[in-house]
C-alpha positions in Angstrom: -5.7 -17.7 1.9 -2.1 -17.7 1.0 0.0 -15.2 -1.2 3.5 -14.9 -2.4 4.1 -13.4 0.6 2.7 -15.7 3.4 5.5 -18.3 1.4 8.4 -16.9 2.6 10.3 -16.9 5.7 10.4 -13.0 6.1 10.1 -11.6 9.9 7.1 -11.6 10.8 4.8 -9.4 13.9 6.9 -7.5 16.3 10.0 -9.2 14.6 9.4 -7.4 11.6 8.9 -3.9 13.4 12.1 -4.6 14.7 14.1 -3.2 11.5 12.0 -0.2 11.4 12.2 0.8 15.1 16.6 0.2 14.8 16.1 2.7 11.8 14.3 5.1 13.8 17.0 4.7 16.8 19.4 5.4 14.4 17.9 8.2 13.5 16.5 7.7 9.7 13.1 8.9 8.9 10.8 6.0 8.3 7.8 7.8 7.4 8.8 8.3 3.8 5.2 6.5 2.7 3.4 9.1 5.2 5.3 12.0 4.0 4.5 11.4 0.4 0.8 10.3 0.9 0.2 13.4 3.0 1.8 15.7 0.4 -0.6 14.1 -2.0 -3.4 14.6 -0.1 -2.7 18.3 0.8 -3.0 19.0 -3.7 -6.1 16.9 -3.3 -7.7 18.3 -0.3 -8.4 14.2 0.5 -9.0 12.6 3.9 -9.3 9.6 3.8 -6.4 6.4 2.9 -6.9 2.4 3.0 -3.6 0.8 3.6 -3.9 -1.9 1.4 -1.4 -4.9 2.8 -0.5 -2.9 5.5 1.7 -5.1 7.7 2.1 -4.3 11.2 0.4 -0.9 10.9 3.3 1.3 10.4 2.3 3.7 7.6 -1.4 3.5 8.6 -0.6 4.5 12.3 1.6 7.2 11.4 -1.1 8.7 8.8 -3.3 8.4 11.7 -1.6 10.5 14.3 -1.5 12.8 11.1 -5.1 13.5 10.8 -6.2 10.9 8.3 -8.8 8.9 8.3 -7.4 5.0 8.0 -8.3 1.7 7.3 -5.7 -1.1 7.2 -6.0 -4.8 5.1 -4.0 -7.6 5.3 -4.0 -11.2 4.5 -1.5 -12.3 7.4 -3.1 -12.0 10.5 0.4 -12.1 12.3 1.4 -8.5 11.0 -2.5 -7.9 11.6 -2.2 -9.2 15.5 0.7 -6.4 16.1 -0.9 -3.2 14.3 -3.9 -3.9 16.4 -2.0 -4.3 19.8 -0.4 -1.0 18.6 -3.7 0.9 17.3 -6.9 -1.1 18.6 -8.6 1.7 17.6 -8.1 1.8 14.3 -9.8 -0.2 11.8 -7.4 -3.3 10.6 -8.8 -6.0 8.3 -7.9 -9.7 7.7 -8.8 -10.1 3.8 -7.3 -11.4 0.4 -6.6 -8.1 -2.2 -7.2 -10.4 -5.0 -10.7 -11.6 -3.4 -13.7 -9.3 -4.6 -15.6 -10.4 -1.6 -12.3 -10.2 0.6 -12.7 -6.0 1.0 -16.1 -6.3 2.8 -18.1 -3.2 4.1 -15.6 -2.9 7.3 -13.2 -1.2 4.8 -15.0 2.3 3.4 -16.4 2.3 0.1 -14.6 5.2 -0.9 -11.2 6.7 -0.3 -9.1 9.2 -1.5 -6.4 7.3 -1.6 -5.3 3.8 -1.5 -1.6 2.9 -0.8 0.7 -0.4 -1.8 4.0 -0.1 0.3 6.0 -2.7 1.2 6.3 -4.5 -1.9 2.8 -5.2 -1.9 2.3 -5.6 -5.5 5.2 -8.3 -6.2 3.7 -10.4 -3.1 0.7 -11.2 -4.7 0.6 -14.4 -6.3 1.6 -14.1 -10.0 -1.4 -13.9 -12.5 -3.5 -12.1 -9.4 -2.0 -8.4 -9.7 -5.0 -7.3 -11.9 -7.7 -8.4 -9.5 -5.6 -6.5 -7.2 -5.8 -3.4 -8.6 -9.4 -3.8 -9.5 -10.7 -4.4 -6.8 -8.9 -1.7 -5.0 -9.8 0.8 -7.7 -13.3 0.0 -7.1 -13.1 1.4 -3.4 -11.6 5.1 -5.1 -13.6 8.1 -5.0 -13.3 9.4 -8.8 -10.1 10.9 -9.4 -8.8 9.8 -6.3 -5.0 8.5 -6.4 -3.6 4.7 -5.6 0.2 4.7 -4.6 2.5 1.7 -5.2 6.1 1.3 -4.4 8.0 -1.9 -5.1 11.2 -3.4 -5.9 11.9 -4.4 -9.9 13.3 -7.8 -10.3 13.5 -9.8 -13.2 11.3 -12.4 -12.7 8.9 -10.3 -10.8 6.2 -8.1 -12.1 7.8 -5.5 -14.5 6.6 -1.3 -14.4 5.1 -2.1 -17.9 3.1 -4.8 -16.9 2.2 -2.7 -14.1 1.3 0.1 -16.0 -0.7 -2.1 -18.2 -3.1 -3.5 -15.7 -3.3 -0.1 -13.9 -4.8 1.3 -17.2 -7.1 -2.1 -17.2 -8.4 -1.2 -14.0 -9.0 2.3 -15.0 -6.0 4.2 -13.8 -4.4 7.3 -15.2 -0.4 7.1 -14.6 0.4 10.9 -12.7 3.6 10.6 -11.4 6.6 7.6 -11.0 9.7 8.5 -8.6 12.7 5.9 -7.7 12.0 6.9 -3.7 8.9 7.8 -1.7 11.2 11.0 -1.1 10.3 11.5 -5.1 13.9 11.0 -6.3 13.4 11.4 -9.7 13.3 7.4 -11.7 16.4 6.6 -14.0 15.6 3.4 -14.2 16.7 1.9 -11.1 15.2 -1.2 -9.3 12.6 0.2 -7.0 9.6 2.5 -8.6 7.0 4.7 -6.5 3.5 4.9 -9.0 1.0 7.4 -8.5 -2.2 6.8 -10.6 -5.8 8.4 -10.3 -8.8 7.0 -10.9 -11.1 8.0 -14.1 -14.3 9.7 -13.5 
C-alpha cells in the first residue's frame, strides 16, 4: 500500500518521536490532541477512540494512560513497529484508511470517537480523502464525533472540500478551531474539525 505520505522522506520510527520528546524536554505540552479529545469525550460521556494514522502511538498512548479505550491504524508499519515497542498492549493496526477491507474486525466496530492528527487527511493520496472518511464514519457509534486537524496549503486539500466530503460521508460540522488548544479559526493555515455522525 502506499500513500502521500509513505512518498516522502519525513522522519520516520523513533526518529520521528524524536521532535516530540525535545518538545517535552523543553517543556511544551504535547498532548494538545489528548487534551482536546478528552474534553470532548467528558460532554459526550464516550469511551472509546480509534487513532486513525496514528504514527508512532503518541496521542493513542497518552489517551490510554488517560482511561480510554484505544485502537491505533496505520499504513507505515515503521511508525507501527515503535508504538508497539512502546504499548504492546495496546491494539495497533497495519491497514490502508482508504481500503474498506483495510479496517478489519481487529479495530472495534464502534467508537466514540475517531481522530485525524498529524496531517492525516492531506497524506492521503489525492482523489482518496472521501473513502477516507467513509470508511471511518462507518466504524462511529451514531452521533459520535471524528476530529481532524491539518495544515491548509494551496495545492492540498482545501476546509471546503473537506467539509464537502464530511457531509458526503454523513457528518454534521460542530466545531472548527485554528489549534487543538481551540484557538478560535481566522482563517489561518492549520484547522482542527469536529464533526458528528447522523443518527
Amino acid at each position: 500500500m502506499s500513500s502521500r505520505w509513505q512518498r516522502t522522506d519525513a522522519p520516520r520510527g523513533n526518529d520521528y518521536d524524536a521532535r516530540w520528546r525535545s518538545l517535552a524536554e523543553a517543556g511544551q505540552n504535547i498532548h494538545g490532541e489528548a487534551d482536546l479529545v478528552e474534553a470532548l469525550l467528558a460532554d459526550s460521556g464516550g469511551t472509546s477512540v480509534l487513532d486513525a494514522g496514528c504514527g508512532t502511538g503518541r496521542v493513542a498512548i497518552e489517551l490510554a494512560h488517560r482511561g480510554f479505550t484505544v485502537a491505533g491504524v496505520d499504513a507505515d508499519d515503521r511508525m507501527l513497529e515503535t508504538a508497539r515497542a512502546k504499548a504492546p498492549d495496546l491494539s495497533w493496526v497495519t491497514a490502508d484508511l482508504a481500503d474498506p477491507d483495510g479496517i478489519d474486525d481487529r479495530v472495534p466496530a464502534a467508537v466514540d470517537l475517531v481522530l485525524l492528527a498529524g496531517n492525516v487527511m492531506i497524506f492521503t493520496d489525492p482523489g482518496t480523502e472521501g473513502r477516507v472518511l467513509a470508511n471511518l464514519v462507518a466504524r462511529l457509534k451514531p452521533g459520535a464525533a471524528l476530529v481532524a486537524g491539518f495544515s491548509l496549503r494551496p495545492d492540498q486539500l482545501s476546509l471546503d472540500r473537506y467539509d464537502e466530503l464530511a457531509a458526503e460521508a454523513g457528518l454534521v460540522p460542530k466545531h472548527r478551531w485554528a489549534t487543538w488548544d481551540r484557538r478560535p479559526f481566522d482563517g489561518g493555515d492549520y484547522a482542527v474539525s469536529v464533526h458528528r455522525a447522523g443518527g
